[in-house]
Backbone atoms as SQL, in Angstrom:
CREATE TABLE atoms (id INTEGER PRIMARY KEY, chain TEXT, resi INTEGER, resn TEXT, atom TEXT, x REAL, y REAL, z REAL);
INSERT INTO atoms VALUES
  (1, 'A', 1, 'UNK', 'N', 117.595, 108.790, 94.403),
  (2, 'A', 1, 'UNK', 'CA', 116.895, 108.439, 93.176),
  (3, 'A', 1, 'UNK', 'C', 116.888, 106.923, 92.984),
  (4, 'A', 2, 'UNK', 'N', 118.120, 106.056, 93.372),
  (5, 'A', 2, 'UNK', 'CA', 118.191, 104.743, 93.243),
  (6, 'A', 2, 'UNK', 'C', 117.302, 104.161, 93.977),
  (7, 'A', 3, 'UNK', 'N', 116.977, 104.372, 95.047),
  (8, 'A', 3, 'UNK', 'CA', 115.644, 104.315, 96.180),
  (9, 'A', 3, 'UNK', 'C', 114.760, 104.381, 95.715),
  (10, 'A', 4, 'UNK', 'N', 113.907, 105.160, 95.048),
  (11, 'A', 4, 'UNK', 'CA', 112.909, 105.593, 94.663),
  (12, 'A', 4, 'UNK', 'C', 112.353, 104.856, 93.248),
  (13, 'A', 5, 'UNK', 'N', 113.676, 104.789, 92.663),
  (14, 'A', 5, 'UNK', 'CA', 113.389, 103.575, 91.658),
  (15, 'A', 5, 'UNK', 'C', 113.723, 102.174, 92.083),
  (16, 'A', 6, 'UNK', 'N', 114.108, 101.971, 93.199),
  (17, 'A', 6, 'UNK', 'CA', 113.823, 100.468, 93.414),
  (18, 'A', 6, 'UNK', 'C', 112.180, 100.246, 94.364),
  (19, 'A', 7, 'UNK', 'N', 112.049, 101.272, 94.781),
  (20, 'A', 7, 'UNK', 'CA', 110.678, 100.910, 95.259),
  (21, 'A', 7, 'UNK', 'C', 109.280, 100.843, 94.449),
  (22, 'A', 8, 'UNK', 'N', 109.400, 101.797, 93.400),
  (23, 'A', 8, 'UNK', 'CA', 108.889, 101.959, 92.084),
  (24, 'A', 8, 'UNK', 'C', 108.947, 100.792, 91.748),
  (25, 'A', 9, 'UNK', 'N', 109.886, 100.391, 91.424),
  (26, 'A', 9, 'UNK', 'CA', 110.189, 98.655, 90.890),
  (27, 'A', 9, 'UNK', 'C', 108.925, 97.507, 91.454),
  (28, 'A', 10, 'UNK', 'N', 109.667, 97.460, 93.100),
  (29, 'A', 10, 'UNK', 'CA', 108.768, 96.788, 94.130),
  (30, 'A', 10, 'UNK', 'C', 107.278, 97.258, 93.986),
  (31, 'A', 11, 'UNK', 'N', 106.575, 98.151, 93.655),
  (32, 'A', 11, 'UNK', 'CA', 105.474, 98.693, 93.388),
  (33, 'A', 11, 'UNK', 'C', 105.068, 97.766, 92.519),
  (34, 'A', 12, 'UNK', 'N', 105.709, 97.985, 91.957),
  (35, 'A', 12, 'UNK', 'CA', 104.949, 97.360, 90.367),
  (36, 'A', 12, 'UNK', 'C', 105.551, 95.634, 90.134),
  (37, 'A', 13, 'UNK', 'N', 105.791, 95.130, 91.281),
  (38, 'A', 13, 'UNK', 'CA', 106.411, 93.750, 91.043),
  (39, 'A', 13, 'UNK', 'C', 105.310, 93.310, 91.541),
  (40, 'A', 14, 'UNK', 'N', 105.007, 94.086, 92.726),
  (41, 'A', 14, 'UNK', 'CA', 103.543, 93.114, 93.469),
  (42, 'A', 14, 'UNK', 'C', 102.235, 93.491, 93.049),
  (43, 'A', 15, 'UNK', 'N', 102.156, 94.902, 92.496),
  (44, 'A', 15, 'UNK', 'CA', 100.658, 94.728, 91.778),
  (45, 'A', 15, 'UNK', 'C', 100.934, 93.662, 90.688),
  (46, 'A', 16, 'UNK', 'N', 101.739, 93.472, 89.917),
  (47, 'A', 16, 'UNK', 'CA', 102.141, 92.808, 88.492),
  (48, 'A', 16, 'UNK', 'C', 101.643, 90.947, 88.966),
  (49, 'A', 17, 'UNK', 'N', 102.038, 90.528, 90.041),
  (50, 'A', 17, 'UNK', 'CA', 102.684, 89.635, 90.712),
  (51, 'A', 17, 'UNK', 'C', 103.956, 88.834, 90.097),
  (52, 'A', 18, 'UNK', 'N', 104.419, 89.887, 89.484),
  (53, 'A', 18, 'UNK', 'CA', 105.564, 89.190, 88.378),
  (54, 'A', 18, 'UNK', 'C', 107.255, 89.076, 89.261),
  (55, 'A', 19, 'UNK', 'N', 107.622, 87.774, 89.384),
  (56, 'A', 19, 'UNK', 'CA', 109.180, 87.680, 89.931),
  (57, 'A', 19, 'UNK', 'C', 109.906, 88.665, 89.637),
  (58, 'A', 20, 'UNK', 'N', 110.772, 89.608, 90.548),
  (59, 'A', 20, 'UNK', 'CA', 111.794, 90.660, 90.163),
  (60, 'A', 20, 'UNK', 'C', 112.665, 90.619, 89.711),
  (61, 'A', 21, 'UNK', 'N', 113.226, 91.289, 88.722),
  (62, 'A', 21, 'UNK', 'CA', 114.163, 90.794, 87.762),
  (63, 'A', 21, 'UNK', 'C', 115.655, 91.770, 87.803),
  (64, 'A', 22, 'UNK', 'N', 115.758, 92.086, 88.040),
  (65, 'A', 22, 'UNK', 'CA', 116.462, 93.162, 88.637),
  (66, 'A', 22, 'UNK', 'C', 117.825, 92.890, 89.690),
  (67, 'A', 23, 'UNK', 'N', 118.747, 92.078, 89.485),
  (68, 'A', 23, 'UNK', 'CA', 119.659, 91.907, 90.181),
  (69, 'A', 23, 'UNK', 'C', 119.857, 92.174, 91.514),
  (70, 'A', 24, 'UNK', 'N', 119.359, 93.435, 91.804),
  (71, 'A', 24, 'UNK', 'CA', 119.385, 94.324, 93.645),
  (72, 'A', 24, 'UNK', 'C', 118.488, 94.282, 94.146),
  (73, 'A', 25, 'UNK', 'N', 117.095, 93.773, 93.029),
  (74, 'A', 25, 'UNK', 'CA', 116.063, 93.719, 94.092),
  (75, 'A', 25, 'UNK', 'C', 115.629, 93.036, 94.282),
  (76, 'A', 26, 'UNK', 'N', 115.940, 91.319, 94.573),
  (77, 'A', 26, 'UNK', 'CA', 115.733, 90.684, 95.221),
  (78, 'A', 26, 'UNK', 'C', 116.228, 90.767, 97.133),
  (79, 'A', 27, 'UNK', 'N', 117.346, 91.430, 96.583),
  (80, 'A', 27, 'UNK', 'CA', 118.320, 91.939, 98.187),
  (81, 'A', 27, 'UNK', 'C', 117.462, 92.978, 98.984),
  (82, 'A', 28, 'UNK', 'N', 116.551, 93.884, 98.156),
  (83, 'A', 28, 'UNK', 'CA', 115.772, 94.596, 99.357),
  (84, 'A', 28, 'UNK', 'C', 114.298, 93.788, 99.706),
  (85, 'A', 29, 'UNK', 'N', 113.861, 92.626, 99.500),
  (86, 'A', 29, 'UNK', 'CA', 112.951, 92.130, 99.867),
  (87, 'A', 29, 'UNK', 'C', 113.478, 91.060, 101.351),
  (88, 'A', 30, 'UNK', 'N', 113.424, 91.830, 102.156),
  (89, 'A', 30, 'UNK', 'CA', 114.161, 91.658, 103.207),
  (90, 'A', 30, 'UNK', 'C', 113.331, 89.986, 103.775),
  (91, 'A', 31, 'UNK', 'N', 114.382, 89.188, 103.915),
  (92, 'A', 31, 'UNK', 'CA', 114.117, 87.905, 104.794),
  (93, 'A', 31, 'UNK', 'C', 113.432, 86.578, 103.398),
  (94, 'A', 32, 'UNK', 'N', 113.643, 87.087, 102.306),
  (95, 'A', 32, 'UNK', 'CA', 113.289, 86.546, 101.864),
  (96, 'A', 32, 'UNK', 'C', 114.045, 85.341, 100.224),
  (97, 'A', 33, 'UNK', 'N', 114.069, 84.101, 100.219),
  (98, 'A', 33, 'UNK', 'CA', 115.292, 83.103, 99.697),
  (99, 'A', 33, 'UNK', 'C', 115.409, 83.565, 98.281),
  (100, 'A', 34, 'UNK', 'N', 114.501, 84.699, 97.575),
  (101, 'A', 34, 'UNK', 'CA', 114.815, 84.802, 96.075),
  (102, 'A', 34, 'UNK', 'C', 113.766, 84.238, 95.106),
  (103, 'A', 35, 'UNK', 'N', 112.964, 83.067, 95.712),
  (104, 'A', 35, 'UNK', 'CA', 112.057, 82.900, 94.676),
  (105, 'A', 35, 'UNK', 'C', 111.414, 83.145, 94.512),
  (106, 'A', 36, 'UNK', 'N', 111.043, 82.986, 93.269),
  (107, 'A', 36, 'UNK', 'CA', 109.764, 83.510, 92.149),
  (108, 'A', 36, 'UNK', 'C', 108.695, 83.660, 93.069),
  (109, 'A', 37, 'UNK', 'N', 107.418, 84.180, 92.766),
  (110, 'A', 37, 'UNK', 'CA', 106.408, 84.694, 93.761),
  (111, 'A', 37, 'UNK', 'C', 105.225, 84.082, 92.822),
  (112, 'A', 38, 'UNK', 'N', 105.411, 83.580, 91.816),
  (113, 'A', 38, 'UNK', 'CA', 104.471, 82.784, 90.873),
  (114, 'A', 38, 'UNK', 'C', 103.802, 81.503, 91.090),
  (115, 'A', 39, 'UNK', 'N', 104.953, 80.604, 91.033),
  (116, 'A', 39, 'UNK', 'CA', 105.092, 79.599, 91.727),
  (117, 'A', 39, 'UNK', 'C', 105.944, 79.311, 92.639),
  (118, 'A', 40, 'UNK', 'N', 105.382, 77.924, 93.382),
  (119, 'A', 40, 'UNK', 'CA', 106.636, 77.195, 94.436),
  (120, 'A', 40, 'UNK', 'C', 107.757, 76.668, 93.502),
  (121, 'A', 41, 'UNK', 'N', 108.762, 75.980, 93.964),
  (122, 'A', 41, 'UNK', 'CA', 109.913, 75.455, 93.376),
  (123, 'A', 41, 'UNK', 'C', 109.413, 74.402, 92.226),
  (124, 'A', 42, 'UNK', 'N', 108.403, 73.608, 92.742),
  (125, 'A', 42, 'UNK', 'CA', 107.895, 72.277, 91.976),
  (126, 'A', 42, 'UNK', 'C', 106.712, 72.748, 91.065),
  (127, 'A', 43, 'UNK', 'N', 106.618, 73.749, 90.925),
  (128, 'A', 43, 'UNK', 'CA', 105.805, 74.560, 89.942),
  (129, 'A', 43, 'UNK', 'C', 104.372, 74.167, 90.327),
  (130, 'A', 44, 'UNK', 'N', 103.853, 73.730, 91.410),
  (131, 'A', 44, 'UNK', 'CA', 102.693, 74.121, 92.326),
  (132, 'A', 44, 'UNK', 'C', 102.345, 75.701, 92.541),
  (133, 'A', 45, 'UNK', 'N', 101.319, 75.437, 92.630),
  (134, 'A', 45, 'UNK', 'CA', 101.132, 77.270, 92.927),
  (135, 'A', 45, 'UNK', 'C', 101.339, 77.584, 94.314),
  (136, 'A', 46, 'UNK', 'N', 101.496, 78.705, 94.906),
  (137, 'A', 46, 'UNK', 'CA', 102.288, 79.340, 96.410),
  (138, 'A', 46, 'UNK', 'C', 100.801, 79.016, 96.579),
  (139, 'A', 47, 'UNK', 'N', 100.827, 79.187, 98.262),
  (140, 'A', 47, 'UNK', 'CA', 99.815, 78.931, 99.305),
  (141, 'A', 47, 'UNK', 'C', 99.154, 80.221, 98.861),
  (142, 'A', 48, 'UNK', 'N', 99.455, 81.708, 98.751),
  (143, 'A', 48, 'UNK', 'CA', 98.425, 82.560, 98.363),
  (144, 'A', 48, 'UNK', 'C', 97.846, 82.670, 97.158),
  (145, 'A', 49, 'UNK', 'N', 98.078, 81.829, 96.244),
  (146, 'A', 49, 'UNK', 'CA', 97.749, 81.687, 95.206),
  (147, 'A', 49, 'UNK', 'C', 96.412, 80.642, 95.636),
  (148, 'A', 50, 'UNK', 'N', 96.591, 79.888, 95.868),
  (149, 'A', 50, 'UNK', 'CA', 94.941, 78.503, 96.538),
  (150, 'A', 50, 'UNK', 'C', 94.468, 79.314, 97.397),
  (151, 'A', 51, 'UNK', 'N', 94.778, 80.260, 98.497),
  (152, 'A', 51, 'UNK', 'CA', 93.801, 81.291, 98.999),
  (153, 'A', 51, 'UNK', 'C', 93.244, 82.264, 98.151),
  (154, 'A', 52, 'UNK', 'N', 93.949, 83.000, 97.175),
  (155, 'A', 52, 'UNK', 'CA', 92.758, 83.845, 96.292),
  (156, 'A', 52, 'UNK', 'C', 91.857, 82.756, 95.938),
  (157, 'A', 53, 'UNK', 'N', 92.664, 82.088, 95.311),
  (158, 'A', 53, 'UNK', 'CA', 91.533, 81.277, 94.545),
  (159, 'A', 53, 'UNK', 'C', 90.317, 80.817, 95.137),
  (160, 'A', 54, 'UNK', 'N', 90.255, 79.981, 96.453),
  (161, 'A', 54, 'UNK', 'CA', 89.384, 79.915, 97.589),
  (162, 'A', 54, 'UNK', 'C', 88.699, 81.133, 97.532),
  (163, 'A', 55, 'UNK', 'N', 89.373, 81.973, 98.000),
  (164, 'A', 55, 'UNK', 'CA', 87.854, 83.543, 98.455),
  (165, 'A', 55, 'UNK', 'C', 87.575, 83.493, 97.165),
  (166, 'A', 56, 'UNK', 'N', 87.896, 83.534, 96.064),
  (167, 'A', 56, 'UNK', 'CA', 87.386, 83.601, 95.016),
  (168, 'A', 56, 'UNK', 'C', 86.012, 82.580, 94.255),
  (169, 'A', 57, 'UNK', 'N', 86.431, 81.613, 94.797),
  (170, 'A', 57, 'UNK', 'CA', 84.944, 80.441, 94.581),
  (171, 'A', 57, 'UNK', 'C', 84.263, 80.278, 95.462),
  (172, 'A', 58, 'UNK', 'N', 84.535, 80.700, 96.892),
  (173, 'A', 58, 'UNK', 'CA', 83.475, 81.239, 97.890),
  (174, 'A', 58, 'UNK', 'C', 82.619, 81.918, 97.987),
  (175, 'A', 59, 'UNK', 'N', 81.040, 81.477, 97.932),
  (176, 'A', 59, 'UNK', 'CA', 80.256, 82.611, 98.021),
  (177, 'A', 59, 'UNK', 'C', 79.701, 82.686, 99.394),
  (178, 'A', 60, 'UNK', 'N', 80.663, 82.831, 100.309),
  (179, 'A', 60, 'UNK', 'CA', 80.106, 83.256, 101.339),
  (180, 'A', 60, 'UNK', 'C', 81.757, 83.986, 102.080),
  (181, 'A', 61, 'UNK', 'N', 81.991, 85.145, 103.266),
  (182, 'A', 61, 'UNK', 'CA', 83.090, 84.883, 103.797),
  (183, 'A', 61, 'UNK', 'C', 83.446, 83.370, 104.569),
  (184, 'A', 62, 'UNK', 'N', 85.030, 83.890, 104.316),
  (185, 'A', 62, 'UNK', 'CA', 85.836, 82.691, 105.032),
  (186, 'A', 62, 'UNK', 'C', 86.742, 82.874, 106.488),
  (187, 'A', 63, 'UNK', 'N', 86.518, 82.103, 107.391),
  (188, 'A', 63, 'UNK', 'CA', 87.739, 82.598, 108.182),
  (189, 'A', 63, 'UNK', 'C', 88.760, 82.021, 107.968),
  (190, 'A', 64, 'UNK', 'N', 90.324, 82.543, 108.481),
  (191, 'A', 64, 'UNK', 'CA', 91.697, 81.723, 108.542),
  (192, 'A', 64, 'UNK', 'C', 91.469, 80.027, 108.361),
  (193, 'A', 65, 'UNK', 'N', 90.566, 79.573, 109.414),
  (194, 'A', 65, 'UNK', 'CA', 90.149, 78.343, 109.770),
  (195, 'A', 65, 'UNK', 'C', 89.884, 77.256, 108.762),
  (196, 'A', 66, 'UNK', 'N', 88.076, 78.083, 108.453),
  (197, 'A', 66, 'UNK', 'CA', 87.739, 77.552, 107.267),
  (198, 'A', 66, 'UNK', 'C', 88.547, 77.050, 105.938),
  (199, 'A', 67, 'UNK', 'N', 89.370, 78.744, 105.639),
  (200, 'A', 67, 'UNK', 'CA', 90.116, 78.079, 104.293),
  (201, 'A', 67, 'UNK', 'C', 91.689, 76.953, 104.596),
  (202, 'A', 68, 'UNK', 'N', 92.142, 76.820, 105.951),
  (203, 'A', 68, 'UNK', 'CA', 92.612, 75.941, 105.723),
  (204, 'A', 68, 'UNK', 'C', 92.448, 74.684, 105.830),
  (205, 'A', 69, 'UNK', 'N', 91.099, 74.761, 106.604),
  (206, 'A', 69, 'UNK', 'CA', 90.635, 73.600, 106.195),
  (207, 'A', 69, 'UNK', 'C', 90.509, 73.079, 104.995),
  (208, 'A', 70, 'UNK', 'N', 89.588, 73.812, 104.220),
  (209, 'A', 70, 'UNK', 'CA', 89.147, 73.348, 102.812),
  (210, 'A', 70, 'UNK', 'C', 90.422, 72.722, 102.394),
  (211, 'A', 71, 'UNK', 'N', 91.574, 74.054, 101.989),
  (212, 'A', 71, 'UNK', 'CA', 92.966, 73.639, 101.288),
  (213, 'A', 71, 'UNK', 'C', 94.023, 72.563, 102.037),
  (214, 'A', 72, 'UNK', 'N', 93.534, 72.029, 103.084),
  (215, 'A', 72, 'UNK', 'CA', 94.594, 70.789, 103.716),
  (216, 'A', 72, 'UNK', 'C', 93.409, 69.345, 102.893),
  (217, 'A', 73, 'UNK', 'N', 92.356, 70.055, 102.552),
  (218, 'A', 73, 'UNK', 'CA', 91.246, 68.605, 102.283),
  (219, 'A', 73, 'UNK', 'C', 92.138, 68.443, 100.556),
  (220, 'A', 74, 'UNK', 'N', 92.080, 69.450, 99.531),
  (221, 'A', 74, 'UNK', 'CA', 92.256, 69.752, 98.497),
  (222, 'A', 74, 'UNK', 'C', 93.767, 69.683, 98.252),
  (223, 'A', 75, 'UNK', 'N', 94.789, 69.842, 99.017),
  (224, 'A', 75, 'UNK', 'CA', 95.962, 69.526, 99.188),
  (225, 'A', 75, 'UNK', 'C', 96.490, 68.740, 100.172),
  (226, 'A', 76, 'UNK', 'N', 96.498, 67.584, 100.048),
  (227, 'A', 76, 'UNK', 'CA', 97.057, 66.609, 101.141),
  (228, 'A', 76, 'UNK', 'C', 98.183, 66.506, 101.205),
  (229, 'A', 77, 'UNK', 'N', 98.754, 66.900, 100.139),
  (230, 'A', 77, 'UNK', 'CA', 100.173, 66.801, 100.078),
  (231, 'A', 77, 'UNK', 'C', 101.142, 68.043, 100.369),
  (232, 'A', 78, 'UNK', 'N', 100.134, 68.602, 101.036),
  (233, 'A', 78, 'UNK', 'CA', 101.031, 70.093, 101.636),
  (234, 'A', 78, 'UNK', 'C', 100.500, 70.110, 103.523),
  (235, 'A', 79, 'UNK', 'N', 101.306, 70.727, 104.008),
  (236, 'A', 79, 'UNK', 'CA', 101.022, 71.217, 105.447),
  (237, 'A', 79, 'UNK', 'C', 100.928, 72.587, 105.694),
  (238, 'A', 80, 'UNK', 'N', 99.396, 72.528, 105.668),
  (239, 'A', 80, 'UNK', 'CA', 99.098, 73.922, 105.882),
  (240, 'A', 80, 'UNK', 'C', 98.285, 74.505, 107.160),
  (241, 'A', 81, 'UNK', 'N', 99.025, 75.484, 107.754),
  (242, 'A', 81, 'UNK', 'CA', 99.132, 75.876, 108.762),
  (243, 'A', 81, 'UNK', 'C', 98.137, 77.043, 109.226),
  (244, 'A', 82, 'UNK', 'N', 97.088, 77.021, 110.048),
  (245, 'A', 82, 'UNK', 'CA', 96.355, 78.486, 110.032),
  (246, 'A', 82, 'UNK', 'C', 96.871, 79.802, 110.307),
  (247, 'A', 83, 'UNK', 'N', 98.272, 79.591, 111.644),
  (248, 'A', 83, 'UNK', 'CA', 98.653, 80.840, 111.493),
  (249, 'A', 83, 'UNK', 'C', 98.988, 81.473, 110.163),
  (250, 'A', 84, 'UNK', 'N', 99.888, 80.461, 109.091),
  (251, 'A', 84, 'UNK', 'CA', 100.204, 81.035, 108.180),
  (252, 'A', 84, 'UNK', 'C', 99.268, 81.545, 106.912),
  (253, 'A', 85, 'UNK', 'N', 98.254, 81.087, 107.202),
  (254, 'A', 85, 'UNK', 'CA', 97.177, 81.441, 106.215),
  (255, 'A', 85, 'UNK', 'C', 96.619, 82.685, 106.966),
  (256, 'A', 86, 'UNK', 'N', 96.479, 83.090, 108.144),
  (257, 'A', 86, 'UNK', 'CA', 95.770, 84.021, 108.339),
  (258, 'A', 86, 'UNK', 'C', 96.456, 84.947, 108.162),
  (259, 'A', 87, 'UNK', 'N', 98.217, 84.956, 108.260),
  (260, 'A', 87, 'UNK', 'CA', 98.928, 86.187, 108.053),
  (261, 'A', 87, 'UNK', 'C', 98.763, 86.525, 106.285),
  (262, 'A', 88, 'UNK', 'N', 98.613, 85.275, 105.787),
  (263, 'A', 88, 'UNK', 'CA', 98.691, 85.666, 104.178),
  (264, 'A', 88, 'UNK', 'C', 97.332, 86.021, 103.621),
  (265, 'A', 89, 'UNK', 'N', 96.050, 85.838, 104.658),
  (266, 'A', 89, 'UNK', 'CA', 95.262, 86.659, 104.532),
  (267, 'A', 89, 'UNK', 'C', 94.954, 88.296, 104.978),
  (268, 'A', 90, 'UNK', 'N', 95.562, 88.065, 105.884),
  (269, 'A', 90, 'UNK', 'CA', 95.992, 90.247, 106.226),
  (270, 'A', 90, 'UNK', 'C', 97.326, 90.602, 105.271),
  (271, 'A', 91, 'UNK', 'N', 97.733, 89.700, 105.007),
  (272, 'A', 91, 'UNK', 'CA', 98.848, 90.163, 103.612),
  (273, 'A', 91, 'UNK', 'C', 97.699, 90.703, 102.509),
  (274, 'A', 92, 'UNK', 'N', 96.827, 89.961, 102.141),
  (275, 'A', 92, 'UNK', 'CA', 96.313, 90.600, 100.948),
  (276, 'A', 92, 'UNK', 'C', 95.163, 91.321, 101.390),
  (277, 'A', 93, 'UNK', 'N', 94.556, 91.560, 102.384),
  (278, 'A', 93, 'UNK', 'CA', 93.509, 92.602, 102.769),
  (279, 'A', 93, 'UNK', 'C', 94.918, 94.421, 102.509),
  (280, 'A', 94, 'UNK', 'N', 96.297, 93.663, 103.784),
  (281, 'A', 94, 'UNK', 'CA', 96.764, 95.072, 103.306),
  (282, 'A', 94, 'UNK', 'C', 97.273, 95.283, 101.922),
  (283, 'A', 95, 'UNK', 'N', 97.158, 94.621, 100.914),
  (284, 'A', 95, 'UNK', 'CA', 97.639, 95.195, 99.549),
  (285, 'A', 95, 'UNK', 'C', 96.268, 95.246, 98.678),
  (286, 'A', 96, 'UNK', 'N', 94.848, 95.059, 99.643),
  (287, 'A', 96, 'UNK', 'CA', 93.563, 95.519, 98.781),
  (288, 'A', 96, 'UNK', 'C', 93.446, 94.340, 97.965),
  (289, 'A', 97, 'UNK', 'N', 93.835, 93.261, 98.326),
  (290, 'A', 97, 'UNK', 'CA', 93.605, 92.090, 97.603),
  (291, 'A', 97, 'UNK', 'C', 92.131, 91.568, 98.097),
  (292, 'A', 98, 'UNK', 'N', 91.654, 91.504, 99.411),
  (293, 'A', 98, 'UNK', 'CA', 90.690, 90.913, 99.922),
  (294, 'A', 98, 'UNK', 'C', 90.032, 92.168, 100.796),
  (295, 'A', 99, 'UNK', 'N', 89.192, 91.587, 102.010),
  (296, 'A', 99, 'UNK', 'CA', 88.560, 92.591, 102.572),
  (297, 'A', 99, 'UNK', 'C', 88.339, 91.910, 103.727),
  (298, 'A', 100, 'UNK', 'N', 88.503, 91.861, 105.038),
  (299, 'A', 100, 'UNK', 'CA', 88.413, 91.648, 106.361),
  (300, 'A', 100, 'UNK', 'C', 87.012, 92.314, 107.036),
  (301, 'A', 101, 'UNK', 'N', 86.229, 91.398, 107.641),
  (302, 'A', 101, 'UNK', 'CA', 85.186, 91.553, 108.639),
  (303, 'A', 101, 'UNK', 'C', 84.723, 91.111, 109.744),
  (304, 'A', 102, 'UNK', 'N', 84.962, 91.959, 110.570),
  (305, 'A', 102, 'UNK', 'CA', 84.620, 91.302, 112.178),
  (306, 'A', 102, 'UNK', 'C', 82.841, 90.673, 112.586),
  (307, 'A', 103, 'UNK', 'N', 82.991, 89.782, 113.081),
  (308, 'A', 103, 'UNK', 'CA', 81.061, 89.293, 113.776),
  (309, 'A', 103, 'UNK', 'C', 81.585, 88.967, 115.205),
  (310, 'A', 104, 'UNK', 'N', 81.025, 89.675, 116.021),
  (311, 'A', 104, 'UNK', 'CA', 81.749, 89.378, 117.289),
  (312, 'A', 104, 'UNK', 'C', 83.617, 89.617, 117.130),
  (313, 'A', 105, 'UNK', 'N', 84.178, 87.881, 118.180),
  (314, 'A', 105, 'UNK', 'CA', 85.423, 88.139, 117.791),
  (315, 'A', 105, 'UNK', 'C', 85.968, 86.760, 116.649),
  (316, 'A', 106, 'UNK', 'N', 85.142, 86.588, 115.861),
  (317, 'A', 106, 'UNK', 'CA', 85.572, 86.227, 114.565),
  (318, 'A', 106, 'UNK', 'C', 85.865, 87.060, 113.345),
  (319, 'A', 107, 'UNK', 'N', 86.642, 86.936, 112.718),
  (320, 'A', 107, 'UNK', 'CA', 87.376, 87.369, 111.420),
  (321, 'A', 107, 'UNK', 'C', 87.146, 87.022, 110.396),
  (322, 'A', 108, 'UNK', 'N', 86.258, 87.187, 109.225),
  (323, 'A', 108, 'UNK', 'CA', 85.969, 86.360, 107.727),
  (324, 'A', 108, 'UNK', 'C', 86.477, 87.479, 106.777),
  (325, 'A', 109, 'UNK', 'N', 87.019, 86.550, 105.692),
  (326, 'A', 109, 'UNK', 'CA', 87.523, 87.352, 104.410),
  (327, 'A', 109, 'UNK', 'C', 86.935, 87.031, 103.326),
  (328, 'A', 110, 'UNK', 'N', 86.738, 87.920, 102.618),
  (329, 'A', 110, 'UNK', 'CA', 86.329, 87.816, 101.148),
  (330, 'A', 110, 'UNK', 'C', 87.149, 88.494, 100.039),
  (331, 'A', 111, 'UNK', 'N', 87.184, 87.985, 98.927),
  (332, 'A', 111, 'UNK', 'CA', 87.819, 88.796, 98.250),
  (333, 'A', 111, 'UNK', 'C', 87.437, 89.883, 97.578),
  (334, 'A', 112, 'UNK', 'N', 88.364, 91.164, 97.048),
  (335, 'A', 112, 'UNK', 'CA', 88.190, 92.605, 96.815),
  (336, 'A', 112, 'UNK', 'C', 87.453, 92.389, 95.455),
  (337, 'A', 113, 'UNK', 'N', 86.634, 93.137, 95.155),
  (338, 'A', 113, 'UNK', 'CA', 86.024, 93.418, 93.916),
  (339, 'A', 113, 'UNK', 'C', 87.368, 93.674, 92.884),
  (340, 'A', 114, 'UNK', 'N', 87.348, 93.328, 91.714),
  (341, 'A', 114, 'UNK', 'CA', 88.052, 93.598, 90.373),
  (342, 'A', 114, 'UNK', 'C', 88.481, 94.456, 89.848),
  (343, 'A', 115, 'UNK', 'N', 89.224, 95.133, 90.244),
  (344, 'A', 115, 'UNK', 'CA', 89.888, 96.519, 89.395),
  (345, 'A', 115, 'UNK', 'C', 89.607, 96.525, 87.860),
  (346, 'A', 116, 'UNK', 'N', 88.104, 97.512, 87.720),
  (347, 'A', 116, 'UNK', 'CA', 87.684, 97.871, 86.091),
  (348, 'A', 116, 'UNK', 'C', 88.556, 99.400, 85.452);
């Protein structure tokens, strides 16, 4: 039952995107230092936070590429990396955040329509 309500928890921490509050469950988010999921430390917003936002003022798809391009132009003061943007773009295709499409062997994302 403690299982089941800590995953319940985790359920609803990442649709929410709200930091976990919960003493134990920061410990099952395996590999990861504890912080907030809101912001970075310096109260910048996290790298997937400037990628929604990107697919989001994009009216066209984006690949990995593209958006880090844009966001290394728009953030100079960060180092941003494509592998890591492309994993945090199949991060949010698998939680239905965005939507993935192949043309050939390129990859563009857009983001998911609005939960009404």
């Amino acid at each position: 039952m403690h299982d089941h309500a800590v995953l319940l928890n985790l359920q609803k921490a990442l649709r929410s995107e709200a930091p976990l509050s919960a003493p134990d469950l920061p410990r099952q988010r395996t590999g990861k230092s504890g912080k907030g999921r809101r912001s970075s430390a310096a109260g910048r917003p996290t790298l997937v936070e400037l990628i929604r936002h990107h697919l989001a003022a994009s009216s066209t798809p984006c690949s990995a590429s593209e958006v880090t391009t844009a966001l290394s132009e728009q953030h100079r003061d960060r180092h941003i990396q494509t592998t890591v943007v492309r994993t945090s773009l199949e991060n949010l295709v698998a939680r239905g955040e965005a939507h993935r499409t192949k043309q050939g062997s390129s990859v563009f994302y857009t983001p998911a329509a609005p939960a009404r």
